[in-house]
LUMZA-809079 format. One record per residue (C-alpha): residue number from 1; z, x, y. Coordinates in nm, 3 decimals. Each point is the difference from the previous one (the first is absolute). Last residue first. Example, Ala and Ser with C-alpha at 12.3 -4.5 7.8 and 13.67 -1.06 7.14 Angstrom:
2
+-----+---------+---------+---------+
: seq :      zz :      xx :      yy :
+-----+---------+---------+---------+
:   2 :   0.714 :   1.367 :  -0.106 :
:   1 :   0.066 :  -0.137 :  -0.344 :
+-----+---------+---------+---------+
REM end
This chain:
133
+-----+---------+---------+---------+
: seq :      zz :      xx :      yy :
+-----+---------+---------+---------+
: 133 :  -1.135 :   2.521 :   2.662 :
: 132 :  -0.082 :   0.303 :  -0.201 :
: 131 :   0.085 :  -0.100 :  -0.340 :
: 130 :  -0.166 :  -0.340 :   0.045 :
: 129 :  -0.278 :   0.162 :   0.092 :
: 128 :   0.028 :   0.159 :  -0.348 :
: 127 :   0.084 :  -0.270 :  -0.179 :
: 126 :  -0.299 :  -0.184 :   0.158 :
: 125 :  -0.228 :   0.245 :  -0.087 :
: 124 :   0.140 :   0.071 :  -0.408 :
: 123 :   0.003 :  -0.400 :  -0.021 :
: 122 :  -0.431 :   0.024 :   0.135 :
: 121 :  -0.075 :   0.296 :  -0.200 :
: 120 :   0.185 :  -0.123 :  -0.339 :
: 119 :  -0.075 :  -0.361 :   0.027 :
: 118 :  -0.351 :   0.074 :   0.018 :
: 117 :   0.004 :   0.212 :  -0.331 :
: 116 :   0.200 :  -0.310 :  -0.165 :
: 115 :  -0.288 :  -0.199 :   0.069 :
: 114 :  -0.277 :   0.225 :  -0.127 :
: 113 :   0.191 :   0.062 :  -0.301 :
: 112 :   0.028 :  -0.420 :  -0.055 :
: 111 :   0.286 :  -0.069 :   0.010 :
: 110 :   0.332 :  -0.009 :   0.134 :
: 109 :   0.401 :   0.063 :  -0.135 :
: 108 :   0.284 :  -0.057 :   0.224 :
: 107 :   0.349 :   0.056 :  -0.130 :
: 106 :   0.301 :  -0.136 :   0.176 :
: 105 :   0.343 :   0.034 :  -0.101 :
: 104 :   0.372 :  -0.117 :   0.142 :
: 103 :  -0.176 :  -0.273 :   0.199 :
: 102 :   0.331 :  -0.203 :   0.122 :
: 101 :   0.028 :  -0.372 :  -0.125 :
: 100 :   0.391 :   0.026 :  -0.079 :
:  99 :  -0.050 :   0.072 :  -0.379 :
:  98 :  -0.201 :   0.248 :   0.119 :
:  97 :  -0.410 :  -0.020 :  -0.026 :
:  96 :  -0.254 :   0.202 :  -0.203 :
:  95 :  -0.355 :  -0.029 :   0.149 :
:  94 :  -0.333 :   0.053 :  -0.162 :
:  93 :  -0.260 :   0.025 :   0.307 :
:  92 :  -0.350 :  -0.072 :  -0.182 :
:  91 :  -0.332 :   0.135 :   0.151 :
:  90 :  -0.359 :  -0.117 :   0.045 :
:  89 :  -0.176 :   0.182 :   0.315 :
:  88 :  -0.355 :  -0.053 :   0.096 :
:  87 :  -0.148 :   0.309 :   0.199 :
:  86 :  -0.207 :  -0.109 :   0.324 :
:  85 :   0.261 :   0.167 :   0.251 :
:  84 :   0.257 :  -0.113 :  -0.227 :
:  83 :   0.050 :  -0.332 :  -0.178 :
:  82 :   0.234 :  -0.224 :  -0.105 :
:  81 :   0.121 :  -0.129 :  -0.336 :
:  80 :   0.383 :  -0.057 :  -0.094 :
:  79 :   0.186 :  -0.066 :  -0.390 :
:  78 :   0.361 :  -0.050 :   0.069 :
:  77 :   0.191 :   0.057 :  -0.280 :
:  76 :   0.400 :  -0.028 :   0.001 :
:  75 :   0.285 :   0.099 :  -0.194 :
:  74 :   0.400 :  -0.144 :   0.038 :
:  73 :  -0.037 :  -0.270 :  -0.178 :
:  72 :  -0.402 :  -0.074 :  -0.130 :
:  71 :  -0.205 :  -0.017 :   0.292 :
:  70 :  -0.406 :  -0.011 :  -0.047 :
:  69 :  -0.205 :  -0.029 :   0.340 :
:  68 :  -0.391 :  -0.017 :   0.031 :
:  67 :  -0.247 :  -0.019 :   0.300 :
:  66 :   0.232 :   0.191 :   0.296 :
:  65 :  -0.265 :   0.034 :   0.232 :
:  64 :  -0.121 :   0.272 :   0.234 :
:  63 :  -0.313 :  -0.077 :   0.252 :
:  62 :   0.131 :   0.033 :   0.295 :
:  61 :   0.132 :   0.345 :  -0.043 :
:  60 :   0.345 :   0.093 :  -0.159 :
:  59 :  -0.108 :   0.296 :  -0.215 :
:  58 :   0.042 :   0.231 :   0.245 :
:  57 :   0.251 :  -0.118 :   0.220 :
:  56 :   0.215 :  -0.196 :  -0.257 :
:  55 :  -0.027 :   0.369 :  -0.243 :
:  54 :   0.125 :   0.194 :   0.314 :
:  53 :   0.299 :  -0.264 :   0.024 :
:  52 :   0.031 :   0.055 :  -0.387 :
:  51 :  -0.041 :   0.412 :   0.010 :
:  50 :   0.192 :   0.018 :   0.288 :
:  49 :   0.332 :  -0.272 :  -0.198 :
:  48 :  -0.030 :   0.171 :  -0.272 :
:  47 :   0.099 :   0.348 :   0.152 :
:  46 :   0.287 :  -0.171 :   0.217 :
:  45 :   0.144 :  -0.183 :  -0.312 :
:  44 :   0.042 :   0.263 :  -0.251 :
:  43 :  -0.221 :   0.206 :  -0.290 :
:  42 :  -0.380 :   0.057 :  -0.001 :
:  41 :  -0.125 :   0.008 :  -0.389 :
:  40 :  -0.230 :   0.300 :  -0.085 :
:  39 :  -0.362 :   0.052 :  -0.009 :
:  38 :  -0.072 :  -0.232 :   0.316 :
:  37 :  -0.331 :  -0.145 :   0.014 :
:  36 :   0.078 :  -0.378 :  -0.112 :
:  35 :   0.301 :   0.065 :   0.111 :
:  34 :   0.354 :  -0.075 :  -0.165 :
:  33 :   0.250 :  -0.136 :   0.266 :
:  32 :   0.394 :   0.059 :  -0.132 :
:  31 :   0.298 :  -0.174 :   0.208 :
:  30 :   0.302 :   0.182 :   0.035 :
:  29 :   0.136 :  -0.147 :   0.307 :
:  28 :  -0.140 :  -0.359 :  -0.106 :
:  27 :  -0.300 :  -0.141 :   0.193 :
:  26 :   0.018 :  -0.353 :   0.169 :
:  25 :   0.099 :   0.060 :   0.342 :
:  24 :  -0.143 :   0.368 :  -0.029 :
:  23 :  -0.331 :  -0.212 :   0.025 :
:  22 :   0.078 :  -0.151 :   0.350 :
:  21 :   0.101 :   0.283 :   0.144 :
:  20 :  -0.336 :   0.159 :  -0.107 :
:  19 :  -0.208 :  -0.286 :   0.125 :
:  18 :  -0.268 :  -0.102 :  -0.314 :
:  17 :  -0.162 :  -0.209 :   0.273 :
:  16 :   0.213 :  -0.329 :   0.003 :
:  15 :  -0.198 :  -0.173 :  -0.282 :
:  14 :   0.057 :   0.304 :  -0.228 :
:  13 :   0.413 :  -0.051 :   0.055 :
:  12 :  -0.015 :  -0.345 :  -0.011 :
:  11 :  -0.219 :   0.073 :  -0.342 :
:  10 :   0.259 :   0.210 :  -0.106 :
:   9 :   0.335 :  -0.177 :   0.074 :
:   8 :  -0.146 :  -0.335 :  -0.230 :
:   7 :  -0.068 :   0.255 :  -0.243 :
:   6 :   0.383 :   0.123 :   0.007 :
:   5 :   0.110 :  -0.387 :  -0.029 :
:   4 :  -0.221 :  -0.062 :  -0.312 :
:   3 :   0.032 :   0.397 :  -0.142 :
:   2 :   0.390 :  -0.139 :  -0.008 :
:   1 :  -0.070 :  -0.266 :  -0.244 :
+-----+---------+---------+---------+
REM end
């Protein structure tokens, strides 16, 4: 029941923008974010929280759509499609929630290669600027 209430968080929290402050709202201190480019698992809120705010403002165009979402107690799959500078993007988010609602593990996973190569150069971009700012 608690991925109910915690998904109900996220797409408030992807309608908003993807604001930082307003993802740390919902993220647990030790949170986990697997990347769909990222060899090893990044580790605690303020790193998942860039890559999921730089995630909303790369992935987050006009044409991004939830089409498909499986919850089953604390897990949730949210199956998206968008697309990138011409480049059609199919991904899943799997999301693991708290008893309390809180995203304790998020693991995005996109496809085809093209797709995933696209997410790569424009999430490494915004990170960066993001870095800078």
């Amino acid at each position: 029941m608690s991925a109910k209430i915690g998904l109900a968080r996220w797409h408030e929290a992807i309608r908003s923008g993807s604001d930082p402050a307003a993802l740390a709202a919902i993220i647990r201190e030790d949170a986990v974010f697997h990347s769909p480019v990222v060899h090893t698992p990044q580790v605690g809120r303020p790193i998942v929280v860039a890559y999921l705010s730089a995630a909303g403002q790369t992935l987050g165009n006009e044409s991004f759509a939830y089409v498909r979402e499986l919850v089953d107690g604390n897990d949730a799959m949210l199956e998206f499609t968008t697309e990138m500078e011409g480049i059609h993007v199919n991904g899943i988010d799997l999301i693991r929630f708290d008893d309390d609602g809180m995203i304790a593990e998020f693991k995005v996973m996109v496809r085809p290669l093209k797709a995933v190569n696209k997410v790569w150069e424009m999430m490494a971009a915004q990170l960066e600027q993001a870095k800078s700012a």
